[in-house]
C-alpha positions as CSV (number, residue, x, y, z in Angstrom):
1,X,0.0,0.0,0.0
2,X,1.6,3.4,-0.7
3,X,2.1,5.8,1.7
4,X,-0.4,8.4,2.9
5,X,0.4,11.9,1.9
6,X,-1.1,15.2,3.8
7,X,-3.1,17.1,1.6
8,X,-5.6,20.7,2.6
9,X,-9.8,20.7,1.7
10,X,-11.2,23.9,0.8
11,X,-14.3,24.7,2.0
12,X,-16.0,27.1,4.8
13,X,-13.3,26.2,6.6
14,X,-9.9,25.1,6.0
15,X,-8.9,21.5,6.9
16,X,-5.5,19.6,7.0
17,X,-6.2,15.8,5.7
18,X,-4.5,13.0,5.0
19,X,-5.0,10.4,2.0
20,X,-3.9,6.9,1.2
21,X,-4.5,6.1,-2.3
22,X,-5.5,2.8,-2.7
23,X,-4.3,0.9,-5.9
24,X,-3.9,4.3,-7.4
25,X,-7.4,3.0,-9.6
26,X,-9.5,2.8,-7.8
27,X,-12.7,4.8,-8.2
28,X,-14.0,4.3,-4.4
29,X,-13.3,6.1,-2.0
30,X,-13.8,7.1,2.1
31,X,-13.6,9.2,3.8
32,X,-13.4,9.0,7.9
33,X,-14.8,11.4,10.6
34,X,-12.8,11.9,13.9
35,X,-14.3,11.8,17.7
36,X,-15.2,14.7,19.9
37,X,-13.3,17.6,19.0
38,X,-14.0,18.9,22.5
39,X,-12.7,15.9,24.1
40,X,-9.0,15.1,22.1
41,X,-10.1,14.0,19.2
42,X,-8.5,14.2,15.6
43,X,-7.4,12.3,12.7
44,X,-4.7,10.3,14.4
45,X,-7.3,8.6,16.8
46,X,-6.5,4.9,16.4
47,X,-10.1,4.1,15.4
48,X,-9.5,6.4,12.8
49,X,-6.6,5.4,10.9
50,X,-7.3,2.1,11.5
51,X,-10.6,2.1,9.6
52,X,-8.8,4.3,6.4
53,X,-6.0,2.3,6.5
54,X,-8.1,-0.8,6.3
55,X,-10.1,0.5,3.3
56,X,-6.7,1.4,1.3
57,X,-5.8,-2.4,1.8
58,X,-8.9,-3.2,0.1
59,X,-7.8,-0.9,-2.6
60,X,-9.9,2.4,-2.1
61,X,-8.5,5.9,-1.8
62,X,-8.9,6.5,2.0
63,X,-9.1,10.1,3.7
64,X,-8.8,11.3,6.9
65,X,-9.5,14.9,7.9
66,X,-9.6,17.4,11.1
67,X,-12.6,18.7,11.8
68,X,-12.5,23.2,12.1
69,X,-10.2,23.7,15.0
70,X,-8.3,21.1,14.9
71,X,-5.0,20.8,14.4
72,X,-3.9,22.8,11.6
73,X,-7.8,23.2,10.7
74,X,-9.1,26.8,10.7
75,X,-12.0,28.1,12.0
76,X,-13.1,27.0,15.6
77,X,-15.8,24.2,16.9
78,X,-18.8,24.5,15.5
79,X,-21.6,22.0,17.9
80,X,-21.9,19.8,15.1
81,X,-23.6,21.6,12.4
82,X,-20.2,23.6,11.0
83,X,-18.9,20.3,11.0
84,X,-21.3,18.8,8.6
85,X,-19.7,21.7,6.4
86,X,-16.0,20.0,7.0
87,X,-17.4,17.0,6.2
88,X,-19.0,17.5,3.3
89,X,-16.4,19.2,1.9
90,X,-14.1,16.2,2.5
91,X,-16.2,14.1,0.5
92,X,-16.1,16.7,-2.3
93,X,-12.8,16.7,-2.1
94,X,-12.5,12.6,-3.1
95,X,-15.3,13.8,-5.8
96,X,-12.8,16.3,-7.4
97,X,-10.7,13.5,-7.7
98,X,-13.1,11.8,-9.8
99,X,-14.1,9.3,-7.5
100,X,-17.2,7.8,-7.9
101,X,-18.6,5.9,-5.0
102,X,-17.9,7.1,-1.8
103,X,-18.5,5.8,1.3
104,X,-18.8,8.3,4.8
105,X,-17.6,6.4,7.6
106,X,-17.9,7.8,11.0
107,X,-16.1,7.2,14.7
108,X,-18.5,8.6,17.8
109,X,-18.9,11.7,17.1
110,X,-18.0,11.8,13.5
111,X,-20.8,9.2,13.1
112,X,-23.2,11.4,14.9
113,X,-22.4,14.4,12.3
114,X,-23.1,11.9,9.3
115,X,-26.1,11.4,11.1
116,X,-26.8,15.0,11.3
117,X,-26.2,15.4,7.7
118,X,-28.5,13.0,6.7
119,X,-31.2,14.3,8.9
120,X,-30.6,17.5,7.3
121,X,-31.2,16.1,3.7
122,X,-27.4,17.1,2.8
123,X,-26.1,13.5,1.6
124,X,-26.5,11.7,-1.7
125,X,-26.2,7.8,-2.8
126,X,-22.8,7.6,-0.2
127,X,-22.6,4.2,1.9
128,X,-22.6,5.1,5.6
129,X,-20.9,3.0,8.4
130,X,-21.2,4.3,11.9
131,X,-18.7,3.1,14.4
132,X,-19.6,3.2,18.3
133,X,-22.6,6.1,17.5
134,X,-22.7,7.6,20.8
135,X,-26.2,7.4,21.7
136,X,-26.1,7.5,24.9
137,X,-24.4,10.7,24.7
138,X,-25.8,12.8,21.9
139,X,-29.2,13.2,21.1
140,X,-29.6,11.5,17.2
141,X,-32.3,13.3,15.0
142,X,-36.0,11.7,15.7
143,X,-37.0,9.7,13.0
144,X,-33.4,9.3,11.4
145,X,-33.2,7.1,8.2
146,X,-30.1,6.0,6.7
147,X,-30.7,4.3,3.1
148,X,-27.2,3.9,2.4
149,X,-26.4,2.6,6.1
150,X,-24.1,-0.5,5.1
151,X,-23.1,-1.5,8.9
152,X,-23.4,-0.3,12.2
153,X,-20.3,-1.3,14.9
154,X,-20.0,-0.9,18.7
155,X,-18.3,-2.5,21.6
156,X,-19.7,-5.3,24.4
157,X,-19.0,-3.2,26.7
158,X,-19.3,0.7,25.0
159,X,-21.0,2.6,27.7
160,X,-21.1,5.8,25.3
161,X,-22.3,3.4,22.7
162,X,-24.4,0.5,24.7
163,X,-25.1,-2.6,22.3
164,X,-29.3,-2.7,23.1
165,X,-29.8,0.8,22.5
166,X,-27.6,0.9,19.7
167,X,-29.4,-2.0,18.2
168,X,-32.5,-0.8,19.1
169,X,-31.9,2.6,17.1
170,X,-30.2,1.3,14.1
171,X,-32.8,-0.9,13.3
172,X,-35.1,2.0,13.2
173,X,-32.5,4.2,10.7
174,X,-32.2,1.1,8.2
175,X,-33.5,-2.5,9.4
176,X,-31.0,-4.0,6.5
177,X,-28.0,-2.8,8.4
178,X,-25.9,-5.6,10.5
179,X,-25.0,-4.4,14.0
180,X,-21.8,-6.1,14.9
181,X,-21.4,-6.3,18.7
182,X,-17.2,-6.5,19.2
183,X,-16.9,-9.0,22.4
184,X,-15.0,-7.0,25.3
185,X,-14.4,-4.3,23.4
186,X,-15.2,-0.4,25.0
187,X,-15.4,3.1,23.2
188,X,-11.9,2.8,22.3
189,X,-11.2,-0.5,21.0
190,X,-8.1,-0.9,22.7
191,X,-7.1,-4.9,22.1
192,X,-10.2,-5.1,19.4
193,X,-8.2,-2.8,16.1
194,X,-7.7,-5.8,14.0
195,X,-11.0,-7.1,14.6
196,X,-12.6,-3.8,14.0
197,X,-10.4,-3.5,10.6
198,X,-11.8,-6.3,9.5
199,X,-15.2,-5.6,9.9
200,X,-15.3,-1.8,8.3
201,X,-14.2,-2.4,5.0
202,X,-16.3,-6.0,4.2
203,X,-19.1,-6.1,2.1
């Protein structure tokens, strides 16, 4: 796999990124949203690399980004909706590249803003795969459906993400979606990366 380079998004915002490209083919792409800004999190989260990393393997052009604020982002926090902006402009920034199906793959937070953008009518045809949504944390928008949900992933023993309420939720924004439960794994996967690579990136 060839090495990731940095690269900058324009949009409303700034953003510092990072891309792995694939096979250097490959017309797929995804691109991965970070945890809580507020709480230390950023592109280099473990989660985070690990699912883009894992998708490159497969072959698809994988990109990382920090949301507004962090890092060498501009701008400053914005309680979600700014970051739908970041986000979106991420995944224009794979379409510029003339990718053609993209997938939106989030990490706690980063899978609540996907949420958000859906509930705001601001996606398109992308695949969605949520890892540890934190439900039991952030309120998710009433009535939420997610057509392009492909797979939803938590932890045994996520308290931020609990395995009944996640389940219980998912089913309701696309019944099609698998919830994989990891055994003795938390909110931060520590010991469960490999399993979690290979779950993110099948199908």
């Amino acid at each position: 796999m060839t090495r990731e380079r940095e690269i900058r998004i324009a949009g409303p915002c700034r953003l510092e990124g990072r891309i792995w490209p694939g096979d250097g083919k490959s017309r797929r792409g995804v691109v991965v949203a970070h945890p809580h800004p507020l709480y230390g999190g950023d592109m280099n989260n473990p989660v985070v690399t690990t699912v883009g990393e894992s998708f490159a393997a497969a072959g698809w052009i994988g990109l990382v980004f920090n949301f507004r604020g962090v890092g060498r982002s501009a701008g400053e926090y914005g309680g979600g909706r700014g970051e739908i902006d970041d986000l979106l402009a991420a995944r224009d920034f794979l379409v510029e590249l003339g990718v053609q199906e993209i997938v939106l793959a989030g990490y706690s937070f980063g899978a609540w803003v996907i949420a958000l953008a859906a509930a705001a009518g601001r996606l398109g045809y992308e695949g969605l795969v949520l890892v540890s949504p934190p439900v039991a944390m952030l309120e998710f928008p009433a009535d939420l459906k997610l057509d392009g949900l492909r797979r939803v992933i938590t932890g045994a023993d996520d308290e931020i993400a609990p395995p009944e309420l996640t389940g219980r939720l998912a089913a309701g924004w696309n019944p099609a979606a698998p919830l994989h439960v990891i055994p003795g794994c938390d909110h931060f996967y520590g010991g469960c990366l490999e399993r979690l690579a290979q779950l993110v990136s099948s199908g």
